[in-house]
C-alpha positions in Angstrom: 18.6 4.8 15.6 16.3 3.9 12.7 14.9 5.2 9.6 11.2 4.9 8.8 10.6 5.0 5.1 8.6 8.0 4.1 5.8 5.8 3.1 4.9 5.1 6.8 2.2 7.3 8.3 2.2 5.9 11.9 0.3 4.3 14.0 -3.5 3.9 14.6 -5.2 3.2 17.4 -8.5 0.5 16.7 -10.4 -0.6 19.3 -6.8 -1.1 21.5 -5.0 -2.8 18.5 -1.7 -0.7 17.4 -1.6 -0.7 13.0 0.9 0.4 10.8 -0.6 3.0 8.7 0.8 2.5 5.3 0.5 5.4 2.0 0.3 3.5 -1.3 1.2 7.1 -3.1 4.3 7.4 -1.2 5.0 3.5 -1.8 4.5 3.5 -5.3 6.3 7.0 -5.9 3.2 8.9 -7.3 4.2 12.5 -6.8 1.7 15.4 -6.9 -2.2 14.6 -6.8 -5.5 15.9 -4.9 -5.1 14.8 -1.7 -8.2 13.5 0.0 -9.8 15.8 2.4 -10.8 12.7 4.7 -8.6 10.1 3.8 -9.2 6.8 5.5 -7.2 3.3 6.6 -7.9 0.3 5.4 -6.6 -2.7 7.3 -5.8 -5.6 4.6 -3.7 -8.7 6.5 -1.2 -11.1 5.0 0.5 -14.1 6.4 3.1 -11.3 8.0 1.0 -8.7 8.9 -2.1 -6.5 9.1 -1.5 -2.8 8.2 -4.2 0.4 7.4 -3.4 1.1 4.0 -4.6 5.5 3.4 -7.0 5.6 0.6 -8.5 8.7 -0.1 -12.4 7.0 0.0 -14.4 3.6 -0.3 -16.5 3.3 -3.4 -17.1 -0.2 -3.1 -16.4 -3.5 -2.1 -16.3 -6.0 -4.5 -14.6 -9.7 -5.6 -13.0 -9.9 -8.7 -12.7 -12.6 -10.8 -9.0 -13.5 -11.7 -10.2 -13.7 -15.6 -11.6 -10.0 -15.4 -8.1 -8.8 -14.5 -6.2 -7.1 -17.8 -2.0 -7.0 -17.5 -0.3 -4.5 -15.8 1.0 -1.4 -17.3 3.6 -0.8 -14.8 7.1 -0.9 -16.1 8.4 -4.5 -14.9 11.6 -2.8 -13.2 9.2 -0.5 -11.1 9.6 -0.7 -7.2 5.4 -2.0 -7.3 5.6 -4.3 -10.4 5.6 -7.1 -8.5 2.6 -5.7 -6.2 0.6 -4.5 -9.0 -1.8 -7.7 -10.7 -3.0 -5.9 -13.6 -6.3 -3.9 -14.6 -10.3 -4.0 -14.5 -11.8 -3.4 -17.4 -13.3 -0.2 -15.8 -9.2 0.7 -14.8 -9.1 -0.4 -10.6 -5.9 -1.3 -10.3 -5.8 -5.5 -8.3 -2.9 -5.4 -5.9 -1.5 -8.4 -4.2 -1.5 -7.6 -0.6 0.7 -10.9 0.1 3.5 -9.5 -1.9 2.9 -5.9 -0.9 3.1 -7.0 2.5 6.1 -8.9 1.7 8.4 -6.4 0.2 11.3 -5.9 2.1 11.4 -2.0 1.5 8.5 -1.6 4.0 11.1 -2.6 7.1 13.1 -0.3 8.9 16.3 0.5 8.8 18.7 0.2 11.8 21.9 2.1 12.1 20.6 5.5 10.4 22.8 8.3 11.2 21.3 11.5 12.1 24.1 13.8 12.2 
């Protein structure tokens, strides 16, 4: 048997493409919160994979420049630190999907025991 993380929705179904629906709260370990009434996927791709990521709604799309990017004030020894780029000056956090996409933590795990 194996043990989805609790940060693993499911699957979606777009246009006959299975994704991986993934939710960043869960991932990051952000407990409590308003939870979105309509909450949506987003599919983001990195060299390993596409997954929906559940985001509560889509402002905007937008490029950011890497100099308009502040540090990160998540604790280096957090699970995300590595995920998290840092800070607009109007407070959207940058991720980086590569290493989001990356993290080991998002696999499987075989041989959990149910009994």
């Amino acid at each position: 048997l194996a043990a989805t993380p609790v940060f693993w929705l499911g699957l979606a179904n777009l246009r006959g493409n299975l994704y991986s629906g993934l939710d960043l709260r869960r991932y990051i370990g952000l407990q409590g919160g308003v939870a979105a009434v309509d909450p949506q996927l987003v599919l983001v791709q990195g060299a390993a994979m596409t997954v929906g990521v559940r985001v509560d709604e889509v402002i905007e799309v937008r490029t950011v420049a890497q100099g308009e990017i502040g540090p990160s004030l998540i604790d280096r020894g957090a699970r995300c630190a590595d995920v998290h780029v840092g800070l607009t000056r109007d407070l959207v956090s940058v991720l980086d999907i590569q290493a989001l996409l990356s993290d080991r933590t998002l696999g499987v795990q075989e041989g959990f025991d149910l009994s």
